[in-house]
Wavefront OBJ file of the C-alpha trace (Angstrom):
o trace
v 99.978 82.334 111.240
v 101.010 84.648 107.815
v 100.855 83.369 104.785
v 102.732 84.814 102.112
v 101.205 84.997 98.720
v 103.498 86.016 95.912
v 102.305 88.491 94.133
v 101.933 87.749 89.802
v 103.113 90.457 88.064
v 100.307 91.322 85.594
v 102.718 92.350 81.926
v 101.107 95.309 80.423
v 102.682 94.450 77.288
v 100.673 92.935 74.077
v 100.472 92.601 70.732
v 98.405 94.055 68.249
v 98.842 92.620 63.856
v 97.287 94.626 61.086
v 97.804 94.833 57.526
v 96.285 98.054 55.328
v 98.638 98.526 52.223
v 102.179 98.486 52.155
v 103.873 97.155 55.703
v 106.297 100.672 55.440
v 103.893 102.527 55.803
v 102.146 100.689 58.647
v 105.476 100.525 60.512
v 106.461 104.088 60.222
v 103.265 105.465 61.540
v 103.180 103.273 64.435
v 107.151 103.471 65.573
v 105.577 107.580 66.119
v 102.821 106.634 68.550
v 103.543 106.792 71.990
v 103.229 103.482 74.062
v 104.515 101.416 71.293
v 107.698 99.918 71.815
v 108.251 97.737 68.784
v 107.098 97.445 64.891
v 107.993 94.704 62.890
v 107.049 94.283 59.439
v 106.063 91.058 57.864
v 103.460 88.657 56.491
v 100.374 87.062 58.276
v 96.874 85.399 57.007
v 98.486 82.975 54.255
v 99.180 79.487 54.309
v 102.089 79.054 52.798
v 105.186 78.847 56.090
v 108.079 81.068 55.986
v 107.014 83.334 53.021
v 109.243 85.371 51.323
v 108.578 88.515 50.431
v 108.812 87.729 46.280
v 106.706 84.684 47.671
v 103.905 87.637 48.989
v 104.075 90.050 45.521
v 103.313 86.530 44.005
v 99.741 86.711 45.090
v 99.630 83.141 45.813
v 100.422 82.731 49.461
v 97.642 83.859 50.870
v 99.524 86.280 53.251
v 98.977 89.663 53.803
v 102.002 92.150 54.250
v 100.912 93.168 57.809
v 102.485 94.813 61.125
v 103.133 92.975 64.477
v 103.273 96.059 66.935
v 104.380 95.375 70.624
v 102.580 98.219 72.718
v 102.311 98.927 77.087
v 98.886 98.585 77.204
v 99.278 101.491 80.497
v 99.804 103.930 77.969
v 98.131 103.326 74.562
v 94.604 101.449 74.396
v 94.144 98.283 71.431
v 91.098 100.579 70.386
v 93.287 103.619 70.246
v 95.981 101.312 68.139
v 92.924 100.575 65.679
v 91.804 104.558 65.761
v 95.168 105.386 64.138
v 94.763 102.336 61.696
v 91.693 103.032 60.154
v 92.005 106.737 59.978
v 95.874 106.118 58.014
v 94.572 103.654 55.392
v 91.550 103.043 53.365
v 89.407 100.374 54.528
v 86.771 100.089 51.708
v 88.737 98.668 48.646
v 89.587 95.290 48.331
v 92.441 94.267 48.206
v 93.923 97.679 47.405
v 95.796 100.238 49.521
v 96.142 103.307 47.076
v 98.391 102.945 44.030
v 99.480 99.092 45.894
v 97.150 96.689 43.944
v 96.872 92.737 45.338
v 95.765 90.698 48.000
v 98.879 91.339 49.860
v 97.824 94.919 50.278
v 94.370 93.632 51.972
v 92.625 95.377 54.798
v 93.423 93.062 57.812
v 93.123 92.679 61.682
v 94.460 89.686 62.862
v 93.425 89.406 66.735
v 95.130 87.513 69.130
v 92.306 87.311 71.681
v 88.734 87.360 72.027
v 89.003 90.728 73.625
v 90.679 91.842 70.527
v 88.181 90.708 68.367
v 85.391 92.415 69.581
v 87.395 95.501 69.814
v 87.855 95.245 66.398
v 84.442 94.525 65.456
v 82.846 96.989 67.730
v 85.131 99.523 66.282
v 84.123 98.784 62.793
v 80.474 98.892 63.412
v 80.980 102.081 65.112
v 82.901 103.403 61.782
v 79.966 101.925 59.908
v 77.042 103.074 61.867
v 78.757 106.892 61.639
v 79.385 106.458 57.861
v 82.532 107.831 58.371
v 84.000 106.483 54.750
v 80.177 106.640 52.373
v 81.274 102.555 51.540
v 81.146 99.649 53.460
v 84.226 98.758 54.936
v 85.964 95.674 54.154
v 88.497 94.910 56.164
v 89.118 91.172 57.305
v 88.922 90.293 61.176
v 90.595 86.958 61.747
v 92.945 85.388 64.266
v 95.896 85.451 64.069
v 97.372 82.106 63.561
v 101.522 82.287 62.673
v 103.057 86.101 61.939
v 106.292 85.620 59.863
v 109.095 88.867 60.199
v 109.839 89.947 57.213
v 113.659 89.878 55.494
v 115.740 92.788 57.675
v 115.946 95.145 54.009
v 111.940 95.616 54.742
v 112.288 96.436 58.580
v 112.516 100.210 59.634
v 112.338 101.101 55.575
v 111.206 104.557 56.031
v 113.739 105.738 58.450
v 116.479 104.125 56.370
v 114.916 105.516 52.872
v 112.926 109.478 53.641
v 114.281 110.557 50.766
v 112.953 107.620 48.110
v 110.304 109.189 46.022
v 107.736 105.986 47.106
v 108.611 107.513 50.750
v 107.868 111.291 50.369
v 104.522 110.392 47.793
v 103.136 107.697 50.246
v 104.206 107.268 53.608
v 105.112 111.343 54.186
v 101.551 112.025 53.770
v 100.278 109.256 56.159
v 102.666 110.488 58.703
v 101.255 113.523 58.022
v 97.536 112.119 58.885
v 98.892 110.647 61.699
v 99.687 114.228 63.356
v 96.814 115.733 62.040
v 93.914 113.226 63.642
v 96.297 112.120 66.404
v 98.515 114.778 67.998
v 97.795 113.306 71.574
v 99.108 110.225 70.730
v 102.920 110.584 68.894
v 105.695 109.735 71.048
v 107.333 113.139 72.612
l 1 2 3 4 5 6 7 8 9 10 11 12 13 14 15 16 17 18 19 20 21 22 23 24 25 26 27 28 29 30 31 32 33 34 35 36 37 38 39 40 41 42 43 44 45 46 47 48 49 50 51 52 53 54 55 56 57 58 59 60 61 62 63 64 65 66 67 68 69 70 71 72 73 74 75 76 77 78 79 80 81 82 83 84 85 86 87 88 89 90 91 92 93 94 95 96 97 98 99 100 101 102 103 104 105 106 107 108 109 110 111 112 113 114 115 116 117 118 119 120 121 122 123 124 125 126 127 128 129 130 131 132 133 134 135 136 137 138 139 140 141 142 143 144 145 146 147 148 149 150 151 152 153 154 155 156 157 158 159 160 161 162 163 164 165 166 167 168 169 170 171 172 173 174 175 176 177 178 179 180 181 182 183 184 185 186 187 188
């Protein structure tokens, strides 16, 4: 006698939130990797619900402005998501991404699995161990408990504003990095 077992369709999508600096920047570097199909900014880390994003520039929510990126795990790794992440933002100043000064600017990976977490970790200790920034890196490796979208004014900012002068000083140059230290991995 044949049985039929239905096959389960394994998704190759996941998720993968950081926060290093500003969210725009975040979100326009990773809409240019290949394998990731969606950005979104917003806030994550806090515990205050349904921020705003006055609420965040506050300082008092607790939240970090972060990305939520939606990736096919076939075609772009976690640990090649957190590559491009620590090699676009500085991960050794507290609470501090460049000119952007405040919590909300804090170097963050918020994992939402155990796998995740140890990717994370093993990928800082590796950074560590190598030196490759001469100060100990302090970014913040927590799960992820609620991720809150931002308002639709800060989603796809950079594409909507190139010309800003915060756009060409800031993101431009990350962008830049981005091609630089990780040509194999932009979206053709």
């Amino acid at each position: 006698m044949f049985v039929h077992k239905p096959q389960i369709a394994v998704s190759t999508t996941k998720q993968a939130t950081v926060g290093g600096g500003c969210f725009w920047c975040l979100e326009a570097v990773y809409q240019d990797v290949e394998g990731v199909e969606s950005v979104v900014s917003g806030y994550a880390g806090g515990h205050v619900p349904n921020p705003t994003y006055r609420q965040v520039c506050g300082k008092d929510t607790g939240h970090a402005e972060v990305v939520q990126i939606t990736y096919d795990s076939t075609e772009i790794s976690y640990r090649d998501l957190l590559e491009i992440f620590f090699t676009i933002h500085n991960p050794t100043t507290k609470n501090r991404e460049g000119a952007d000064v405040g919590p909300q600017y804090r170097s963050i990976v918020l994992y939402h699995s155990a796998d995740q977490r140890e990717t994370a970790e093993s990928v800082i200790g590796m950074l560590e161990s190598q030196g490759v920034f001469g100060d100990p890196i302090v970014t913040e490796v927590e799960p992820l408990d609620t991720f809150y979208e931002a308002e639709e004014e800060h989603q796809d900012y950079y594409a909507r504003n190139t010309y800003l002068p915060y756009c060409q000083a800031v993101i431009s140059p990350k962008l830049s990095k981005l091609r630089e230290k990780h040509a194999d991995k932009i979206r053709q």
